[in-house]
C-alpha positions in Angstrom: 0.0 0.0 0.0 1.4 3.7 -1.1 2.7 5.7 1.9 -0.2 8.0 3.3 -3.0 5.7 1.7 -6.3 5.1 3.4 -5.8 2.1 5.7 -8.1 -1.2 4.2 -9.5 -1.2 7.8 -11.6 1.9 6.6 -13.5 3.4 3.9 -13.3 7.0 3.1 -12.8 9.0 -0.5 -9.6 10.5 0.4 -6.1 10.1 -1.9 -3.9 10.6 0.9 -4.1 11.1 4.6 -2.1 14.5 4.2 -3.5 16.0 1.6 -7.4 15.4 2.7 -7.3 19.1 4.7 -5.8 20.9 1.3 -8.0 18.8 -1.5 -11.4 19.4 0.6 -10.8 23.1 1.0 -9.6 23.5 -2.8 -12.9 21.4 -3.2 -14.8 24.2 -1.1 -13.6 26.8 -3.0 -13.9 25.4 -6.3 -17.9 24.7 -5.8 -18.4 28.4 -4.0 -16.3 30.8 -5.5 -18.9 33.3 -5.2 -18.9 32.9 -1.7 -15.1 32.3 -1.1 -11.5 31.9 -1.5 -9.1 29.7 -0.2 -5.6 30.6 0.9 -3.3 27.2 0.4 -0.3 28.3 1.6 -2.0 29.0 4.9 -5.7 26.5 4.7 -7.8 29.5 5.7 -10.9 30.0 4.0 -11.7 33.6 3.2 -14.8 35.7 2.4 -14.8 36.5 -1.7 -14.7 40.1 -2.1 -12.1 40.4 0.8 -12.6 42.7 4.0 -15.8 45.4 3.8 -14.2 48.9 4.9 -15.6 49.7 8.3 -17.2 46.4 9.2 -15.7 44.3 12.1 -14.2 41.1 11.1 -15.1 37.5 12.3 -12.7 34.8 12.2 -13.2 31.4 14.1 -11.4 27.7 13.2 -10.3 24.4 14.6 -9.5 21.5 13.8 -11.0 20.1 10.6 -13.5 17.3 10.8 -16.5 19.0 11.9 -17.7 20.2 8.5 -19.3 22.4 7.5 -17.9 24.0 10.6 -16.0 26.1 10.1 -15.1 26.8 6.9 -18.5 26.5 5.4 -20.2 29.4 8.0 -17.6 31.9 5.8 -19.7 34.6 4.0 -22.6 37.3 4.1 -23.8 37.4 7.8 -21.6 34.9 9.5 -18.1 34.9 9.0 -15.4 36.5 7.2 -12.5 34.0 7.8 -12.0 30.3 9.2 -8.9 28.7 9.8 -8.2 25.0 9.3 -6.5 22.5 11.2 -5.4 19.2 10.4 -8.4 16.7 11.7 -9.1 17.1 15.3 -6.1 19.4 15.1 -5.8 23.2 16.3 -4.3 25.8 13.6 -1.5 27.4 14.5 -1.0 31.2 15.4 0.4 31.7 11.8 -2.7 30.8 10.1 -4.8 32.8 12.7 -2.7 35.9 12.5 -2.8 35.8 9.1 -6.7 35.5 8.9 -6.8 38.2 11.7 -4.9 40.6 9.3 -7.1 39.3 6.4 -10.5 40.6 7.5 -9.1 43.4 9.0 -11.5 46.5 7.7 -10.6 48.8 10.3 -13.8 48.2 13.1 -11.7 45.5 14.9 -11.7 41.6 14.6 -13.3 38.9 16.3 -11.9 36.4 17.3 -14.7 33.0 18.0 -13.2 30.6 20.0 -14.2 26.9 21.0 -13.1 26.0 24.4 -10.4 23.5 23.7 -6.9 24.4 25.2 -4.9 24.0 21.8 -7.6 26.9 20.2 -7.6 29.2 23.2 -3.7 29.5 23.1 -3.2 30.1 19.7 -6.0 32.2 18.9 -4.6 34.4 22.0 -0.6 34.3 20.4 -2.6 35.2 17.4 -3.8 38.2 18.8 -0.6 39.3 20.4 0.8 39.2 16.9 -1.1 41.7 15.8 -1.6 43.9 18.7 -0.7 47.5 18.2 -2.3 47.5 14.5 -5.3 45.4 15.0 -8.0 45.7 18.0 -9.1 42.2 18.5 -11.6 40.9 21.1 -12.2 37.0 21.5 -15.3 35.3 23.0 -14.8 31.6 23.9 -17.8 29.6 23.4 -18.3 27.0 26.8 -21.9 25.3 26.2 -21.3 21.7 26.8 -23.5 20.6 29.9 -21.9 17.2 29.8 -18.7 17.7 31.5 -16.8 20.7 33.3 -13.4 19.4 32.0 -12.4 16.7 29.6 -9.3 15.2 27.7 -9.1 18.8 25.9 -10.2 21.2 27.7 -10.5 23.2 31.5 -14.2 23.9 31.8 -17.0 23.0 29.6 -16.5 22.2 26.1 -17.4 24.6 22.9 -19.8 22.9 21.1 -23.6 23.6 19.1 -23.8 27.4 20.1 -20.9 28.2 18.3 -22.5 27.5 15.0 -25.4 30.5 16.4 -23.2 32.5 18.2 -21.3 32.5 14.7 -24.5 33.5 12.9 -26.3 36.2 15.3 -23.0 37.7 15.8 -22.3 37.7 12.2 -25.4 39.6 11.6 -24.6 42.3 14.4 -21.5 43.1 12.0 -22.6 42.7 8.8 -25.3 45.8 10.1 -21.8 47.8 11.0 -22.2 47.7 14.9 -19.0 48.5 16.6 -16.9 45.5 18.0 -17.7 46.0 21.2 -21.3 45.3 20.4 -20.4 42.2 18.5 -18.7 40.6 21.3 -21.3 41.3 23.6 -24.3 39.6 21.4 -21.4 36.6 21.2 -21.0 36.8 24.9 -24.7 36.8 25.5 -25.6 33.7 22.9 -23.1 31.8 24.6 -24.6 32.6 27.9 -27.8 32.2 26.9 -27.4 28.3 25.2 -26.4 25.2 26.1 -26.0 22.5 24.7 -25.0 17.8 25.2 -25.2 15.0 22.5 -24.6 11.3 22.7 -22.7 8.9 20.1 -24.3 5.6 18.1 -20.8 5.0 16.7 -17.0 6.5 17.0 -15.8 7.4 13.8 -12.5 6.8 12.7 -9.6 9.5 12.3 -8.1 9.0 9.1 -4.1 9.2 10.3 -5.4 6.4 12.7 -7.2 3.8 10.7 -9.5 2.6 13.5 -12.5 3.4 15.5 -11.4 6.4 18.4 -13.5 4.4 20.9 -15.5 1.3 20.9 -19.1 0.6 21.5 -21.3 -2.8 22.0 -24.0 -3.2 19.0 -26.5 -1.8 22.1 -25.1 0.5 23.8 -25.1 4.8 23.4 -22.4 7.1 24.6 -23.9 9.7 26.6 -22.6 13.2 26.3 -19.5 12.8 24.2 -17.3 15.7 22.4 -16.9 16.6 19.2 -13.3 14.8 19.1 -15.2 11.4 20.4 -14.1 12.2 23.9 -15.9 9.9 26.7 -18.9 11.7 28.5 -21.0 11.1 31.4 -21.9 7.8 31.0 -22.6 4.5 28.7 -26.3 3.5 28.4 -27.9 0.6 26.4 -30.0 1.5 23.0 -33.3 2.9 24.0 -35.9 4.6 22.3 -35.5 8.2 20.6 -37.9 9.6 22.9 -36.1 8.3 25.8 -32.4 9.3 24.3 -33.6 12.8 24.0 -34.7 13.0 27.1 -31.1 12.3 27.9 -30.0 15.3 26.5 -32.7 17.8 26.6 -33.2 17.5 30.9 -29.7 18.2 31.7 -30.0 21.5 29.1 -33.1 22.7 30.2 -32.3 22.4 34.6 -29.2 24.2 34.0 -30.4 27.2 31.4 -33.0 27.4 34.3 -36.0 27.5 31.6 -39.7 27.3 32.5 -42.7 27.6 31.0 -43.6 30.6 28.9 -39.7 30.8 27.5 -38.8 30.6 23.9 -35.9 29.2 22.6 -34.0 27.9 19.4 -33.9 24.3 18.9 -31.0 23.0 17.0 -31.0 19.0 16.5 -27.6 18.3 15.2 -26.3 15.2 13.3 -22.7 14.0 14.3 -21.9 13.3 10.5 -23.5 9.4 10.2 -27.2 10.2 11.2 -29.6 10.5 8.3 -32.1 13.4 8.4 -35.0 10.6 8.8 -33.4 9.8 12.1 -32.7 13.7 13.2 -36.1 14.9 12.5 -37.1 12.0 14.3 -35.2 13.2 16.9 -36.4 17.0 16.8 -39.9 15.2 17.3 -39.1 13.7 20.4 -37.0 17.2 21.6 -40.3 19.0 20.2 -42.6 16.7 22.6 -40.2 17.4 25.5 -40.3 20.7 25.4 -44.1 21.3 24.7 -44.7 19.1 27.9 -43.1 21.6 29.8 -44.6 24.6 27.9 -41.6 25.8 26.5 -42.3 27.2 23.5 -39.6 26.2 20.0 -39.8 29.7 18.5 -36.8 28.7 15.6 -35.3 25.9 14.8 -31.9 24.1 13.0 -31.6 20.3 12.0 -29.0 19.0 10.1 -25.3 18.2 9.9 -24.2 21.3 11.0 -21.0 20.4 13.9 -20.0 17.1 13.1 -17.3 14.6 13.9 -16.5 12.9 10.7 -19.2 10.0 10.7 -19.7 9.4 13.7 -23.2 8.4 14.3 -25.0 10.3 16.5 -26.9 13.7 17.5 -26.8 16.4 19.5 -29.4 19.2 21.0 -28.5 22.8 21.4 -30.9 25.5 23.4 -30.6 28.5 23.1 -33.3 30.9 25.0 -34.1 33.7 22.4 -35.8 36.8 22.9 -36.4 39.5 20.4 -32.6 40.6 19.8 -31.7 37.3 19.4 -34.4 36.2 17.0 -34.1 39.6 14.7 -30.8 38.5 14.5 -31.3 35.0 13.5 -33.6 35.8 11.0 -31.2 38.6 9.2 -29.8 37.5 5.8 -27.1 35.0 5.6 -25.2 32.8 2.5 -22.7 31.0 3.0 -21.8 27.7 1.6 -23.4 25.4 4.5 -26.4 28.5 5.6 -28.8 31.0 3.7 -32.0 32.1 3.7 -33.3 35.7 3.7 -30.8 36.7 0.8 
């Protein structure tokens, strides 16, 4: 077998292990380039059209793997750069520095940041590169109700609100608020969601060639990471409506909601759940939540922050109110979101 080749023991449409970060962004760029362009010597995906004067910049990014996260949120009302690491991998300052000065229109960038410990440092030396000609605020996303630490991370894990934090503070720039203000409707989505998922299946990293974990034909991980990372416990197969009550309890005692609250529902695939299953699931989350009169005022389903295909899904609430929902609803299109364009 040719060094770097897919390993027999799995199944993927890669040509080889190293060049499956490079060859999928090209691939991005090449079926949007109205949308965007893609920087090779640095794997950073770029807004077409190149920084608007006077509008603050976004840049996020992480490792690669969780697609369309986060290369496909780049474009009209979310982001304006994403920076890609190798699977399950953290970029490195360079790329985020030169992102940072990418965007740059003059407002300020910022920086959205997933709560894993490899992100956090090098989107802070990022910053310190650039300090003294770029303003640059960062807002770590922490929504993970599973675990307070875990094999990557002090605290709670970034997870499902990043891909709404992303989008509502995307639309607070792209209608020219200062940066300050687009922090602070980051700051309050992330405060104001949370988010837990469970696994049906590991998936398998492609430099490793096997399964990350293993799991009997019956039994569910419950609460795992985006990176396959254990969570709270190991349960056997039960019904949909029971699984979802799983997540959903945990999400709703610790946002504190009761009856009479609206929130965003976002039922998210890991990667190898088919939207017959997801919907499926929403059903169940719908049910849930209608039992205890809290009402779904928007919604998300799909593969949207995924871990390769791993089987799975994962429900993000976030508890909206009329800000929040205004800017949800403002124009967005980018490869992976639009409507309202």
């Amino acid at each position: 077998m040719a060094a770097n080749a897919p390993s027999h023991a799995m199944k993927k449409l890669i040509n080889n292990v190293d060049d499956l970060v490079p060859e999928s962004l090209a691939g991005l760029g090449a079926a949007h380039p109205d949308l965007v362009k893609i920087d090779a010597a640095n794997n950073v995906v770029l807004r077409a059209g190149g920084p608007t004067k006077g509008k603050v910049g976004l840049v996020s990014g992480g490792g690669s793997g969780h697609e369309p996260m986060h290369g496909g949120y780049v474009g009209l009302g979310m982001l304006d750069a994403a920076c890609a690491g190798n699977v399950f991998t953290s970029p490195v300052p360079d790329q985020m520095e030169f992102a940072t000065r990418a965007v740059d229109g003059g407002a300020g960038v910022l920086h959205i940041v997933k709560n894993y410990t490899g992100d956090i440092l090098n989107f802070e030396m990022a910053a310190e590169l650039v300090a003294g000609e770029v303003e640059v605020q960062s807002v770590v996303t922490n929504d993970d109700v599973a675990v307070q630490d875990s094999l990557y991370t002090a605290g709670r894990r970034g997870v499902g609100v990043t891909v709404l934090v992303e989008k509502i503070a995307g639309a607070r720039a792209e209608a020219g608020a200062p940066l300050a203000d687009v922090a602070a409707i980051a700051t309050k989505v992330n405060g104001q969601g949370r988010s837990m998922g469970l696994a049906l299946t590991s998936c398998i990293v492609p430099a490793a060639g096997t399964p990350t974990f293993q799991l009997g034909d019956d039994e569910v991980e419950v609460g795992i990471g985006i990176h396959g990372e254990p969570g709270r416990r190991r349960e056997k197969l039960a019904p949909v409506d029971e699984m979802a009550e799983w997540l959903v309890t945990p999400i709703v005692q610790d946002l504190g909601l009761k009856g009479g609250d609206t929130v965003l529902a976002f039922v998210n695939g890991m990667g190898g759940t088919p939207l017959i299953e997801l919907y499926t699931a929403f059903n169940s989350v719908n049910k849930i939540l209608g039992g205890q009169n809290i009402k779904i005022g928007r919604s998300l389903v799909g593969n949207y922050i995924t871990s390769l295909e791993m089987a799975g899904f994962s429900v993000t609430l976030l508890k909206l109110d009329d800000e929040l929902t205004k800017l949800w609803d403002a124009p967005v299109h980018t490869p992976a979101l639009r409507w309202g364009v």
